[in-house]
C-alpha positions in Angstrom: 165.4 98.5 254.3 163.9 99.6 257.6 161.3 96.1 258.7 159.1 98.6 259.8 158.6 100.2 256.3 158.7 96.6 254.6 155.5 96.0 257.1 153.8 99.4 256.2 154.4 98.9 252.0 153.7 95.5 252.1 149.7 96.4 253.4 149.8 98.6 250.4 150.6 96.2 248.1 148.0 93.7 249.2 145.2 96.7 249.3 146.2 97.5 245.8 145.7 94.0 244.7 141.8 94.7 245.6 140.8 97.8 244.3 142.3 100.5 246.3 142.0 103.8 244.6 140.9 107.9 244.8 137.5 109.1 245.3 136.2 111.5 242.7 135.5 113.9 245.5 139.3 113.8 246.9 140.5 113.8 242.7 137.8 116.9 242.4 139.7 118.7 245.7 143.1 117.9 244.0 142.0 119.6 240.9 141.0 122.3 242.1 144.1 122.9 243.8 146.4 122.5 241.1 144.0 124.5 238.8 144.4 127.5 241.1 148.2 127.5 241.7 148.9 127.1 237.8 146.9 130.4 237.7 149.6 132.2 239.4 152.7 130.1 238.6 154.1 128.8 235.8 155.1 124.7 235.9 157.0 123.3 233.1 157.0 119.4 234.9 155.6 117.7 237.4 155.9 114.8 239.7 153.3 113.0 241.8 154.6 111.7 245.1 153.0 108.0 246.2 151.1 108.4 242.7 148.8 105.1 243.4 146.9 104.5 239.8 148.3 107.3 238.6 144.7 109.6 238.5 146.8 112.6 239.6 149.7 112.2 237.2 147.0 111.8 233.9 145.4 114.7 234.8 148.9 117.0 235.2 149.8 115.6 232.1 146.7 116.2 230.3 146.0 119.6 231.3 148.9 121.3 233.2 152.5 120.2 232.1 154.6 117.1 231.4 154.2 114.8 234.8 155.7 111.6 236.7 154.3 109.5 239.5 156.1 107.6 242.4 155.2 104.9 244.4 155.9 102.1 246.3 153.6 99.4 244.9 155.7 97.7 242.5 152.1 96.7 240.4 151.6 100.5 240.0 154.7 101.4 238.5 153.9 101.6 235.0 153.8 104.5 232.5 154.3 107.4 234.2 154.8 106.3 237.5 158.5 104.7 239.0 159.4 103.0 242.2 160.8 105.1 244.9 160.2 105.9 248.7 159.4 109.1 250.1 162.8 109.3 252.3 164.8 108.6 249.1 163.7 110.0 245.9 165.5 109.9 243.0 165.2 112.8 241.1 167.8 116.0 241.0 167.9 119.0 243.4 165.0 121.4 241.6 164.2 119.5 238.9 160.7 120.0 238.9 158.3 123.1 239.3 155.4 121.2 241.1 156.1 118.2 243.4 152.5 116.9 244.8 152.3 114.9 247.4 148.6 114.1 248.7 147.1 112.2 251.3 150.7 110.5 251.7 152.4 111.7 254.6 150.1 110.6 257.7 150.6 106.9 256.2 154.4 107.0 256.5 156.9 106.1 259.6 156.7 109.1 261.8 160.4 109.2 262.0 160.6 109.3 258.3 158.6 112.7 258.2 161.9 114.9 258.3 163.7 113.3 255.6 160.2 112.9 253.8 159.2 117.1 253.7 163.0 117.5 253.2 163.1 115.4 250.0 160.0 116.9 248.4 161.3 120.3 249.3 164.8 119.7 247.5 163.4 118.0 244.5 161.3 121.2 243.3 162.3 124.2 242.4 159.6 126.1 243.3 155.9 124.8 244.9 155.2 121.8 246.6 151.9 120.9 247.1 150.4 118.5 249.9 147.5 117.2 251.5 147.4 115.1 255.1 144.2 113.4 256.6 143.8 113.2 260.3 140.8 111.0 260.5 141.1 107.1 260.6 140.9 105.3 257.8 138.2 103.1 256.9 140.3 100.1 255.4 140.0 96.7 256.7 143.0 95.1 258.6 143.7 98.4 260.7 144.3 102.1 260.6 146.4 102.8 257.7 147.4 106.6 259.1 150.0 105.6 261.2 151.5 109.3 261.6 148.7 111.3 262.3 149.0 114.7 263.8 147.3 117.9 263.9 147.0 119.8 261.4 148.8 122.8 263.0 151.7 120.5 263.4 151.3 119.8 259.8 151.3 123.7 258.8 154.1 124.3 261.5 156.5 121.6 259.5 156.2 122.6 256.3 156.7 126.0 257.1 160.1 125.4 257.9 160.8 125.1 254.0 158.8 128.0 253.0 155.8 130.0 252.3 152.7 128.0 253.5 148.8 128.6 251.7 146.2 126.6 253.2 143.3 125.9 250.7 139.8 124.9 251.7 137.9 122.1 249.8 135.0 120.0 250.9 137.3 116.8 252.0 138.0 115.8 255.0 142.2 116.5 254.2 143.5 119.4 254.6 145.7 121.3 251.5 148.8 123.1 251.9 150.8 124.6 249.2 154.3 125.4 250.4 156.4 128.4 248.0 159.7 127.8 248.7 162.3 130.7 250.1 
């Protein structure tokens, strides 16, 4: 494994060990979302990229379809919710309709970003949903958005893989849903 990446997951595993979570207004914004691409599409299974407690992943399951998490905190991986990395996920080409992915991508290695979009992009079959944060975060021990950009650079990426929809929430992320060609 990459040291760099050991560094990164590692200060997610300790900020997880104190309380590290979603705020109701980012979980209200990813509701939202969800709730108004399952008006026009039709998803049968789910799975929720870097799935942290797993708030995402109850509430697909709950109300949308049948859903499974990802992450890379080892204490998190329970239920629903496996171990795997962004770059390498280990699920079949297409095999779900929705892949989410929020608030994930501006904390990973910039020069795992390709292989990152790529991956979420051959796992579904049909939408992948995203979200990316430009501003700092307010964590002690440092700035956890180590691959910021703007958000034009964000839009310009994914639209390599498809069809991108911008959606406007009161958050500070931006939203991105990406139809794929």
């Amino acid at each position: 494994m990459n040291t760099a990446r050991e560094t990164e997951q590692h200060r997610y595993i300790e900020l997880y060990k104190h309380g590290y979570g979603m705020t109701r207004d980012r979980l209200d914004a990813i509701k939202a979302g969800i709730i108004t691409l399952n008006r026009s599409e039709y998803f049968q299974n789910a799975v929720d990229i870097g799935a942290g407690r797993g708030e995402v992943v109850s509430f697909l399951n709950k109300f949308i379809c049948e859903a499974t998490g990802t992450e890379v905190v080892p204490d998190l991986c329970k239920n629903e919710t496996i171990r795997a990395e962004i770059h390498d996920l280990r699920f079949k080409d297409n095999s779900r309709d929705l892949v989410t992915c929020l608030d994930v991508l501006e904390h990973i290695l910039p020069e795992d970003t390709d292989k990152a979009i790529s991956e979420l992009t051959r796992v579904s079959s049909n939408i992948v949903f995203v979200s990316v944060n430009n501003q700092p975060s307010k964590t002690p021990g440092g700035d956890l958005h180590i691959n910021k950009r703007p958000y034009q650079e964000w839009r310009d990426l994914l639209s390599q893989y498809g069809t991108v929809s911008e959606f406007h929430r009161h958050t500070i992320s931006k939203y991105y849903s990406l139809k794929l060609n």
